[in-house]
N, C-alpha and C positions, 0 to 999 in steps of 0.2 A: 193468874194461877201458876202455882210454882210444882214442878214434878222433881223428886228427887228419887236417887237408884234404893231398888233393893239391894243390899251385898250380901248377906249375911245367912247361912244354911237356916237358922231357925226360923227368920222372918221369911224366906221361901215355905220350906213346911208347915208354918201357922198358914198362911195363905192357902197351902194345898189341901191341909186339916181341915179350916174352920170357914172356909169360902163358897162359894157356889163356880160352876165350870160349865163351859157351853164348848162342843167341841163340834169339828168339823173338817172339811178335807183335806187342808193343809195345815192349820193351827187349832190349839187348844188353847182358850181366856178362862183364867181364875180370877175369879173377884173377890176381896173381905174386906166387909166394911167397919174400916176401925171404930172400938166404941172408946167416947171420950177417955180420957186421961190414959192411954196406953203409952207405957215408956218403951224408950229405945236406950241402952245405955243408962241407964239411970234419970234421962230425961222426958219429960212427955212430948210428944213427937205431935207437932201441928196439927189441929184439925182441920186448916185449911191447904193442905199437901196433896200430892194425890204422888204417894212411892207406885214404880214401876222396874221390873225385871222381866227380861229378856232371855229366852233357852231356844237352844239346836241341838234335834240330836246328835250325838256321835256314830250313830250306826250306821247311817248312808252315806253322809257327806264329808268332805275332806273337812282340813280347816277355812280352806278357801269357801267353800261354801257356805259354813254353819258364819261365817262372819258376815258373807253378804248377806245372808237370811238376817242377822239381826240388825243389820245395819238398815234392811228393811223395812226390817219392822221398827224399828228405832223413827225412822223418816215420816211413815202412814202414823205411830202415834203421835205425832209434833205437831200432827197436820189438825189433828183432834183435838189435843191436850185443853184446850179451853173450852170446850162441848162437855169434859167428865166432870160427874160430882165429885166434889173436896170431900177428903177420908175416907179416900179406898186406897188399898195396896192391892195392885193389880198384876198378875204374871202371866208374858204371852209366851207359848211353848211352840213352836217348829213339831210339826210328827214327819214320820220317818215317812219321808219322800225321796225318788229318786234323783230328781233333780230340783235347783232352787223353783217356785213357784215365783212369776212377775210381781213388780209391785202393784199394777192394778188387782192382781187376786188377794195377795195379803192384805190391801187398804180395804176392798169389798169384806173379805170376812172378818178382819177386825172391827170397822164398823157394824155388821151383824151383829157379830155375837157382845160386844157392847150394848147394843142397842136390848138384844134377849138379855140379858143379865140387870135392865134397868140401870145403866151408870151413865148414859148420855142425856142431857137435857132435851127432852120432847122439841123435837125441830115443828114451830108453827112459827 
């Protein structure tokens, strides 16, 4: 399973438009689940991809922090990335906390709210 980055302001806000969102103490997950043939660029962008972007806010945290929060979060999703269904563009957002949250808290609620959004494969 291959993940490539969101970069791009309008593939964030189609994600934030037309997705579903599970939020929670420290983080907020969007999910949208591409339907076939959607381009990127003038090309159709993989059905079997799973695009993901990473956000911190700027309002509590320094730069030092908003990096280690996604570099966090970046970690606890690698750890999954082969547990998510192909063709979703997924984006995990940081809320405004005083301080970084551990990576055991971000990998707990990231697997959550995956889990509530239906994008991990049923663990039996």
């Amino acid at each position: 399973m291959r993940s490539l980055p969101l970069r791009f302001n309008y593939e964030f806000s189609r994600v934030y438009r037309r997705g579903g969102f599970a939020t929670g103490r420290y983080l907020t997950v969007h999910v949208f689940r591409r339907p076939s043939g959607l381009k990127h660029n003038n090309t159709i962008v993989p059905p079997d991809v799973i695009r993901v972007g990473f956000c911190a806010n700027k309002k509590q945290l320094g730069a030092v922090g908003r990096n280690r929060a996604r570099r966090l979060m970046r970690e606890s999703f690698s750890q999954i990335e082969n547990k998510i269904r192909p063709g979703s563009d997924i984006v995990i957002t940081l809320r405004s906390v005083p301080q970084v949250p551990t990576y055991q808290e971000i990998d707990s609620e990231i697997k959550r709210h995956l889990r509530k959004l239906d994008v991990l494969y049923s663990e039996n």
